[in-house]
Structure formats: structure tokens, C-alpha cells
CHARMM internal coordinates of N, CA and C (Angstrom, degrees):
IC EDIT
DIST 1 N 1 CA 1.4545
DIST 1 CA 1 C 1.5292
ANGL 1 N 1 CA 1 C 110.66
DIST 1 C 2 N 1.6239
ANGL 1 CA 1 C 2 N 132.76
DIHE 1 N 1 CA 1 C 2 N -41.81
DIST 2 N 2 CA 0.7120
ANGL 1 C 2 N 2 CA 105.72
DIHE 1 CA 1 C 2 N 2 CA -170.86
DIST 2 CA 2 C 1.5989
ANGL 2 N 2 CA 2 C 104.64
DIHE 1 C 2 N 2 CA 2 C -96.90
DIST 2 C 3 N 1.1654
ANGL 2 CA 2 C 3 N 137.23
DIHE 2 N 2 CA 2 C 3 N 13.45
DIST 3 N 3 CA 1.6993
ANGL 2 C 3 N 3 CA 139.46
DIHE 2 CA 2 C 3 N 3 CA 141.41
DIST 3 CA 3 C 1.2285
ANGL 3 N 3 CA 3 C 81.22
DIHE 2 C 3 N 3 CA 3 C -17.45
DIST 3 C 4 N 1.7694
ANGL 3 CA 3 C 4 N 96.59
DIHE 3 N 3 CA 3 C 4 N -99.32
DIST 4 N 4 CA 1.4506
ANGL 3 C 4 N 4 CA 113.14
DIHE 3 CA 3 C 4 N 4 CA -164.48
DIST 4 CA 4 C 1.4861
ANGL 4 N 4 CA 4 C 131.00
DIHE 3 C 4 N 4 CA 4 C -5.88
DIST 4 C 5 N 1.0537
ANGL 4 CA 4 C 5 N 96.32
DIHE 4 N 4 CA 4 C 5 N -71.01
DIST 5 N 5 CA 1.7680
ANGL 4 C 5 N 5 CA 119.69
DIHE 4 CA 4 C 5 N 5 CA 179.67
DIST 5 CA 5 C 1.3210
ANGL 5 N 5 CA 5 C 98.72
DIHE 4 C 5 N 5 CA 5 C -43.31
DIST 5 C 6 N 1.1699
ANGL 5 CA 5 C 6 N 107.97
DIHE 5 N 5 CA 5 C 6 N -65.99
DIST 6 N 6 CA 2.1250
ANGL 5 C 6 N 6 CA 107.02
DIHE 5 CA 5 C 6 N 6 CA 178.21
DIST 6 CA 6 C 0.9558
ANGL 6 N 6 CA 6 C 132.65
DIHE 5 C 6 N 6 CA 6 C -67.02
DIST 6 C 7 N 1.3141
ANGL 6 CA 6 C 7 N 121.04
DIHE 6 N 6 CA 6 C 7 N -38.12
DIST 7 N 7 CA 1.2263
ANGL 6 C 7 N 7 CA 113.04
DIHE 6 CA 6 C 7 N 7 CA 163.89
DIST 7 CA 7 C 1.7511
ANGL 7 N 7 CA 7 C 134.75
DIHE 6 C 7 N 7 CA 7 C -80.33
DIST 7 C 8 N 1.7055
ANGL 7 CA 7 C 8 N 96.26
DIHE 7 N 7 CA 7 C 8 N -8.25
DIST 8 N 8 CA 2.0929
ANGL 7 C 8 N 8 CA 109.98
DIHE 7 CA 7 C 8 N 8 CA 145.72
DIST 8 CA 8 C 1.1297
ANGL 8 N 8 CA 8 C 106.48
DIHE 7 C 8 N 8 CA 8 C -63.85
DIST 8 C 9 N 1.5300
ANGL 8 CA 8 C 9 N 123.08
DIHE 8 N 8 CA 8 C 9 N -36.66
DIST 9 N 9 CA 1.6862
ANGL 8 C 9 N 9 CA 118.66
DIHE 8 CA 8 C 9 N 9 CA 169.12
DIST 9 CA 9 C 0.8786
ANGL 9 N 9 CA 9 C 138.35
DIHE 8 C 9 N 9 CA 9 C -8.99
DIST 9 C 10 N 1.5079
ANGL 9 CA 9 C 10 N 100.42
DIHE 9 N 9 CA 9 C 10 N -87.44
DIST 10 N 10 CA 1.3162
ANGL 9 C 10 N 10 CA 157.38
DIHE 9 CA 9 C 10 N 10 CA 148.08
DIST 10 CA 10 C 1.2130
ANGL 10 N 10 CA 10 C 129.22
DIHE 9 C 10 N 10 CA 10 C -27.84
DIST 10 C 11 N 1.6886
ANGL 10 CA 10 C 11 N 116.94
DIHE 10 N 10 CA 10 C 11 N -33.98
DIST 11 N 11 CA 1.2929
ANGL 10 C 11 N 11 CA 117.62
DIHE 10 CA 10 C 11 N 11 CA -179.32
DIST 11 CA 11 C 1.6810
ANGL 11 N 11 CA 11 C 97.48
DIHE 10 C 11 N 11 CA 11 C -107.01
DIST 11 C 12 N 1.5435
ANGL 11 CA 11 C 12 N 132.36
DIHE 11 N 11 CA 11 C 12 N -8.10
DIST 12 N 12 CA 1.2321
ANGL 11 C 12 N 12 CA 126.73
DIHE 11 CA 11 C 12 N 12 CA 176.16
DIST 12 CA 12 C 1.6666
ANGL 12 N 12 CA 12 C 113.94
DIHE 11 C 12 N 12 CA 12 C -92.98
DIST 12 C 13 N 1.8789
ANGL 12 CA 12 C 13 N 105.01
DIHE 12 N 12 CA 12 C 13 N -6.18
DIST 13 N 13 CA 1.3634
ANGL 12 C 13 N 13 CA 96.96
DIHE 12 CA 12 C 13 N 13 CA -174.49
DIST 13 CA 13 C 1.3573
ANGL 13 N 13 CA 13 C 108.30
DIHE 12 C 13 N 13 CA 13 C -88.80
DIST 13 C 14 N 1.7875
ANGL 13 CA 13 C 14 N 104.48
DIHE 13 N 13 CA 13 C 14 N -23.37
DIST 14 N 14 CA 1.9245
ANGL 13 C 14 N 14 CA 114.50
DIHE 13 CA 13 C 14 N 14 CA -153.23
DIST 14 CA 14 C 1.5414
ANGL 14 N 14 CA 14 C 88.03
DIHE 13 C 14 N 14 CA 14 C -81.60
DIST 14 C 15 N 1.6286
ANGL 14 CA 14 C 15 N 119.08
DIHE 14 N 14 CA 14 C 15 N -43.88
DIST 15 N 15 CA 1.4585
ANGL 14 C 15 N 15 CA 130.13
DIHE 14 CA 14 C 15 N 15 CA -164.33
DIST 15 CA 15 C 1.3096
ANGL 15 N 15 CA 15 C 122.86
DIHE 14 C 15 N 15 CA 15 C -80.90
DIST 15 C 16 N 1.8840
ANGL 15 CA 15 C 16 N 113.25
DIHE 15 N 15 CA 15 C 16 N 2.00
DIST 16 N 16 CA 0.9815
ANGL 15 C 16 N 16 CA 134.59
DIHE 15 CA 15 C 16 N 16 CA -171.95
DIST 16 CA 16 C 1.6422
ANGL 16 N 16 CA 16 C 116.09
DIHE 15 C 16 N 16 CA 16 C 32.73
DIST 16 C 17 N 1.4894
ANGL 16 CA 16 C 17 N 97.26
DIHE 16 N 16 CA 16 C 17 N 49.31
DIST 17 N 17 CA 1.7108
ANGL 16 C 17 N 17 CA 110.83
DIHE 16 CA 16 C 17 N 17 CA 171.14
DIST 17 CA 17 C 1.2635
ANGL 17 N 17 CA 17 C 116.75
DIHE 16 C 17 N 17 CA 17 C -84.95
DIST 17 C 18 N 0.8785
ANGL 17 CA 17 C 18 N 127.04
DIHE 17 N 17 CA 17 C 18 N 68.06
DIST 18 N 18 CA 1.6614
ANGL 17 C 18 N 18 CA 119.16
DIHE 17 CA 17 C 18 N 18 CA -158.09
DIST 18 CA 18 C 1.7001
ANGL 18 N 18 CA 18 C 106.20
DIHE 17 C 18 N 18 CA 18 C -92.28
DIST 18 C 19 N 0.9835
ANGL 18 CA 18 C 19 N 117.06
DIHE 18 N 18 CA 18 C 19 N -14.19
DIST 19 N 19 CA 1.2809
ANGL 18 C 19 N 19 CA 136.57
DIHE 18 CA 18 C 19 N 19 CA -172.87
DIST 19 CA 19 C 1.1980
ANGL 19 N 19 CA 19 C 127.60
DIHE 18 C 19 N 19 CA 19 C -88.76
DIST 19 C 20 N 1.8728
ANGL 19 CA 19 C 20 N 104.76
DIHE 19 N 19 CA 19 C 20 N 1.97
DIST 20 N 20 CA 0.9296
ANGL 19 C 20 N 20 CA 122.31
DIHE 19 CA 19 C 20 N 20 CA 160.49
DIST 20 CA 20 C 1.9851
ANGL 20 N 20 CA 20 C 130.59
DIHE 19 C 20 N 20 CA 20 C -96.83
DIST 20 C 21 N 0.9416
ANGL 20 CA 20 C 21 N 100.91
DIHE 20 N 20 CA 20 C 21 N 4.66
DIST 21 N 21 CA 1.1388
ANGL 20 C 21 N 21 CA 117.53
DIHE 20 CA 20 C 21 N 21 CA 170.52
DIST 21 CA 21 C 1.4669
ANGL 21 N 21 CA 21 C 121.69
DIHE 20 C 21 N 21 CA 21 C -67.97
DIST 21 C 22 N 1.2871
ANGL 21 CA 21 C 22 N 130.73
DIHE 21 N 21 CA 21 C 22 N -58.38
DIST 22 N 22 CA 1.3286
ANGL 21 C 22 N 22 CA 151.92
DIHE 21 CA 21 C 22 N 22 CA 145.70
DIST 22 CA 22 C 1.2454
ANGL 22 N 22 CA 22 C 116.26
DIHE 21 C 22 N 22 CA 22 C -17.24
DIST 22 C 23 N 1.6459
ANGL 22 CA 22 C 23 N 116.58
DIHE 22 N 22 CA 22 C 23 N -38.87
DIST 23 N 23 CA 1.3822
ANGL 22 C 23 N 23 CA 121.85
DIHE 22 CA 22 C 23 N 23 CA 176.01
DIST 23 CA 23 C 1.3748
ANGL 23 N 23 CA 23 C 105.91
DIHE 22 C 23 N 23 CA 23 C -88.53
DIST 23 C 24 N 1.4901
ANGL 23 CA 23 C 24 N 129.47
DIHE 23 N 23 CA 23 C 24 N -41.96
DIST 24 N 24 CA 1.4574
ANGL 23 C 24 N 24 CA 128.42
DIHE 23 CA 23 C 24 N 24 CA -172.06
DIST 24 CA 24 C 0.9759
ANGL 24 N 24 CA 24 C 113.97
DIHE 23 C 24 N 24 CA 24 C -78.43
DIST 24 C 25 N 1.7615
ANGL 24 CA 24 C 25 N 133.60
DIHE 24 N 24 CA 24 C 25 N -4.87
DIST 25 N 25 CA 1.2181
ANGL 24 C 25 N 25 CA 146.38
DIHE 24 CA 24 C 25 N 25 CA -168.26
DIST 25 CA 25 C 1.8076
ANGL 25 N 25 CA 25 C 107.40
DIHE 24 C 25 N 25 CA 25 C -71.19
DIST 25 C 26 N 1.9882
ANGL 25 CA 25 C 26 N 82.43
DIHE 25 N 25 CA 25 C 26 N -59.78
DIST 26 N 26 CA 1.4915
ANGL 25 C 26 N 26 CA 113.38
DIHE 25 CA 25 C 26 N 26 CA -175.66
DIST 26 CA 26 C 1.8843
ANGL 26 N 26 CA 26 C 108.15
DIHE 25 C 26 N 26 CA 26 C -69.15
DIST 26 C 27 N 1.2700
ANGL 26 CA 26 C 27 N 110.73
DIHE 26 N 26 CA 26 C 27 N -34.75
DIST 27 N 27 CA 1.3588
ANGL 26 C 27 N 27 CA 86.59
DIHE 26 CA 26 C 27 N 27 CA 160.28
DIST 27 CA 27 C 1.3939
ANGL 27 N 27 CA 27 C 132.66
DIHE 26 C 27 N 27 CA 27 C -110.17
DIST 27 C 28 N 1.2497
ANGL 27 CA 27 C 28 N 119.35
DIHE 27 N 27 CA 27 C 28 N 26.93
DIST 28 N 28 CA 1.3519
ANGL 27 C 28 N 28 CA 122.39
DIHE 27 CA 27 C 28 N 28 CA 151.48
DIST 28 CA 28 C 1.8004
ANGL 28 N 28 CA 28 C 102.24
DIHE 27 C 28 N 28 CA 28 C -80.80
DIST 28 C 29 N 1.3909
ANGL 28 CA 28 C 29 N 120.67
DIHE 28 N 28 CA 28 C 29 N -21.09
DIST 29 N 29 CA 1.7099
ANGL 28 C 29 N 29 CA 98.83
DIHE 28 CA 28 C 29 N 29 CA -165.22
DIST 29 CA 29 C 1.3205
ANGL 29 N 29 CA 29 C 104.32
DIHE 28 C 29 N 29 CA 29 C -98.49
DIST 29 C 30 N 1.2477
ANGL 29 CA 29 C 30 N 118.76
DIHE 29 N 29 CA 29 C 30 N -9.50
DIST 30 N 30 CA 1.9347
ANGL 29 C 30 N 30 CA 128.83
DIHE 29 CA 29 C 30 N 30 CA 170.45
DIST 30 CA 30 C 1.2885
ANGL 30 N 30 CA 30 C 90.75
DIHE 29 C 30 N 30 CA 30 C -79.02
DIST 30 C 31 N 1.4769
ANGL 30 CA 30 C 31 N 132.78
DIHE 30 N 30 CA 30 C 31 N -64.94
DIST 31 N 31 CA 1.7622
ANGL 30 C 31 N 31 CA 116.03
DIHE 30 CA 30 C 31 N 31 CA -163.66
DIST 31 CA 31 C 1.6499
ANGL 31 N 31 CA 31 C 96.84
DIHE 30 C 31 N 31 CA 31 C -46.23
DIST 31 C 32 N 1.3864
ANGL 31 CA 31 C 32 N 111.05
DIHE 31 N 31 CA 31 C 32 N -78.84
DIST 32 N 32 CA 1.4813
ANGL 31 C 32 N 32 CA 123.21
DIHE 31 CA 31 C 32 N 32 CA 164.29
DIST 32 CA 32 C 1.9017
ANGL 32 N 32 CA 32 C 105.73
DIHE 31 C 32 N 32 CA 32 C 24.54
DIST 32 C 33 N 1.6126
ANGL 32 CA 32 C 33 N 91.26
DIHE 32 N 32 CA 32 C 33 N -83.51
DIST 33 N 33 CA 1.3585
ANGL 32 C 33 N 33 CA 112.79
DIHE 32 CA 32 C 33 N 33 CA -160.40
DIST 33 CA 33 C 1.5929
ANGL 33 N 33 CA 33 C 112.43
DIHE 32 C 33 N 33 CA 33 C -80.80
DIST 33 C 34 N 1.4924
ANGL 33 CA 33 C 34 N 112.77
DIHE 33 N 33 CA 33 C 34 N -26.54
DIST 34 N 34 CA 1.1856
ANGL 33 C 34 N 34 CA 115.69
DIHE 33 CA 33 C 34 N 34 CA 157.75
DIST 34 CA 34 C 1.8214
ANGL 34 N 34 CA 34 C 115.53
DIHE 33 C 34 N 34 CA 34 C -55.23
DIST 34 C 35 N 1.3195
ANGL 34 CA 34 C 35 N 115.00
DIHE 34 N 34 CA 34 C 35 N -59.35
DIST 35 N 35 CA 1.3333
ANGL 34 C 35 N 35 CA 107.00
DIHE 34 CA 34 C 35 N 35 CA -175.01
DIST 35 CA 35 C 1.5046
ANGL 35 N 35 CA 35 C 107.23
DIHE 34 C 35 N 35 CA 35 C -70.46
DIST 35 C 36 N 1.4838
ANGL 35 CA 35 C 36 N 129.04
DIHE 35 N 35 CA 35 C 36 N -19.18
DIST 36 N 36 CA 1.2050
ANGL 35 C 36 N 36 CA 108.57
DIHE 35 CA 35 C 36 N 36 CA 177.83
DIST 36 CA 36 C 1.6857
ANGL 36 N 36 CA 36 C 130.56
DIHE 35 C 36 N 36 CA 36 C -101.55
DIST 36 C 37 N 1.5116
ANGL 36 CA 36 C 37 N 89.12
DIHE 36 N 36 CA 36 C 37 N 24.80
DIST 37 N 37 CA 1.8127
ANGL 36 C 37 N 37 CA 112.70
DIHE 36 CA 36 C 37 N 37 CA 170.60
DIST 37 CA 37 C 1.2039
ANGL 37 N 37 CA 37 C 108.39
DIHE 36 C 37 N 37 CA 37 C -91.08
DIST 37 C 38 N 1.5385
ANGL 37 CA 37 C 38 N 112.76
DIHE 37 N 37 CA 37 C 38 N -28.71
DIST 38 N 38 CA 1.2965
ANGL 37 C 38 N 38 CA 107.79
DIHE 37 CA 37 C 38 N 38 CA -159.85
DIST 38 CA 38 C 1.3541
ANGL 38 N 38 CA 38 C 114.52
DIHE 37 C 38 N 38 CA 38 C -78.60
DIST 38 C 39 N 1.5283
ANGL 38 CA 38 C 39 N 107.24
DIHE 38 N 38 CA 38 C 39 N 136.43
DIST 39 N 39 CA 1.6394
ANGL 38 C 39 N 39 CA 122.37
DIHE 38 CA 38 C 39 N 39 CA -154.40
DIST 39 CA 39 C 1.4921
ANGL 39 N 39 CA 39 C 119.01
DIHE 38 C 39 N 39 CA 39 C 34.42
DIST 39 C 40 N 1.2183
ANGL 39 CA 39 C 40 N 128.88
DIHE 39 N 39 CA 39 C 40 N 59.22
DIST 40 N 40 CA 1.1767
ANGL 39 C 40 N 40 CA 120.82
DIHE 39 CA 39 C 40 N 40 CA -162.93
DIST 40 CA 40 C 2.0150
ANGL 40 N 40 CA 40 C 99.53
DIHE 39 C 40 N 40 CA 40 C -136.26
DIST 40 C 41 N 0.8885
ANGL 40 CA 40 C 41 N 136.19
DIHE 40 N 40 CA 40 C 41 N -169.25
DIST 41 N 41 CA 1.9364
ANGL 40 C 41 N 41 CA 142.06
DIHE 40 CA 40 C 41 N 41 CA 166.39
DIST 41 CA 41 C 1.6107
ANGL 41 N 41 CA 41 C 102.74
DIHE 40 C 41 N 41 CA 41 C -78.72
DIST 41 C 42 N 1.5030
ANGL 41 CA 41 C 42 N 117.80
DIHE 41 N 41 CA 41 C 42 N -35.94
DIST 42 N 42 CA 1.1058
ANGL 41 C 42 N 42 CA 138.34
DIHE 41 CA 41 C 42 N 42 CA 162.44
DIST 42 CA 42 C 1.8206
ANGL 42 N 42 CA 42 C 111.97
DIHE 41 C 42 N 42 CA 42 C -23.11
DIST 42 C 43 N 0.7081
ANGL 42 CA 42 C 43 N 103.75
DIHE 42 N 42 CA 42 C 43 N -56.92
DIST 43 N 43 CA 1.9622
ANGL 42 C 43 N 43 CA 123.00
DIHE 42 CA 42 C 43 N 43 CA -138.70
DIST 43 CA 43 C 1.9823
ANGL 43 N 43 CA 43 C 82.68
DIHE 42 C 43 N 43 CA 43 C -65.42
DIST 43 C 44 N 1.3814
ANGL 43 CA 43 C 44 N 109.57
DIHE 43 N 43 CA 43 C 44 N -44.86
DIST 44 N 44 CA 1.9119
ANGL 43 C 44 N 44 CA 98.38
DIHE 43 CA 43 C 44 N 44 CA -146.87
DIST 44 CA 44 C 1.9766
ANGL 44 N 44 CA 44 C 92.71
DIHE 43 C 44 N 44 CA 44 C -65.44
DIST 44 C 45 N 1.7237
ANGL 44 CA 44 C 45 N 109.46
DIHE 44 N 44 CA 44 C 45 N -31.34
DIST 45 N 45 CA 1.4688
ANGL 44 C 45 N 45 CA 93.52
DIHE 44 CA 44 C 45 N 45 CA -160.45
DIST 45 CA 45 C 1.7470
ANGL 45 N 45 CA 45 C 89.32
DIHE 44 C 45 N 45 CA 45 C -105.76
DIST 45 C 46 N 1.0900
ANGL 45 CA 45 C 46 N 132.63
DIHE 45 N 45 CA 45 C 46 N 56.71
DIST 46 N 46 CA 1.1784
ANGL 45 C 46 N 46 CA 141.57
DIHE 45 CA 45 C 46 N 46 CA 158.82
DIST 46 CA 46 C 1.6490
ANGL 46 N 46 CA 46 C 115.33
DIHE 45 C 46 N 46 CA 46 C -136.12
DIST 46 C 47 N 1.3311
ANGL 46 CA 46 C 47 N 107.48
DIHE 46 N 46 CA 46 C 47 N -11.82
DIST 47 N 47 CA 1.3427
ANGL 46 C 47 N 47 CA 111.93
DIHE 46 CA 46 C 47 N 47 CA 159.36
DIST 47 CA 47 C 1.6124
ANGL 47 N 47 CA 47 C 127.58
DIHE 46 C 47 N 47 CA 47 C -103.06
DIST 47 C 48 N 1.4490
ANGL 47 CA 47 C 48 N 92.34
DIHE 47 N 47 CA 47 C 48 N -3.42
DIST 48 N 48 CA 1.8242
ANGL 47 C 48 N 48 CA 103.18
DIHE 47 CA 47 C 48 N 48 CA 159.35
DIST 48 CA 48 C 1.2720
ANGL 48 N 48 CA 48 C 99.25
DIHE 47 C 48 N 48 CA 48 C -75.43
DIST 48 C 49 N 1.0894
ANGL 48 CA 48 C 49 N 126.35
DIHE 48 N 48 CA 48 C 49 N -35.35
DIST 49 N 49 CA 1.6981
ANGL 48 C 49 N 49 CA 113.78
DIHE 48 CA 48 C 49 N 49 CA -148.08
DIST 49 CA 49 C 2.2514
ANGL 49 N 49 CA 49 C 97.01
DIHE 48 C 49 N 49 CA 49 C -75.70
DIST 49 C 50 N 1.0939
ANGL 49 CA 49 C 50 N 112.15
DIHE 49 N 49 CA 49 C 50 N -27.30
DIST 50 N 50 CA 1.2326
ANGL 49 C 50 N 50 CA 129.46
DIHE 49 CA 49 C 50 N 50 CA -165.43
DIST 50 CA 50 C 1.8361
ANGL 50 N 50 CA 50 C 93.47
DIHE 49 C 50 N 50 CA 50 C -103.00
END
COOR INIT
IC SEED 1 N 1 CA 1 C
IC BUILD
């Protein structure tokens, strides 16, 4: 995992993608909240929000 992470680094610093961050942010914090609804007290007011 953290390959990964560095070497997205790496390819957003050389490719001057920086603007991709903003997007990987937002879906790391939806997976996030998706897996941490699941079966949880969590789930009823996280499925209002959607």
C-alpha cells in the first residue's frame, strides 16, 4: 500500500497533476465511510445523507 501511495506521488509531482489529489482525497473518505457503516449504528444516518 504504501508503494502505491508513492509512486501516485511521484507520478502527480513529475506530471504536474496536482489536481488530482482532491479527487483521491474524496474517494478515499467515501470508501472510508462506506466500510465503516457497514453493520454498524452508523449506517441509518449515513444513508440519509445519500
Amino acid at each position: 500500500m504504501v508503494s502505491f501511495v508513492s509512486e501516485m506521488w511521484m507520478f502527480m509531482r513529475v506530471r504536474k497533476k496536482y489536481w488530482l489529489l482532491p479527487i483521491l482525497i474524496v474517494l478515499a473518505v467515501f470508501g472510508g465511510l462506506i466500510v465503516a457503516s457497514q453493520g454498524s449504528a452508523i449506517a441509518p444516518f449515513v444513508y440519509t445523507l445519500f
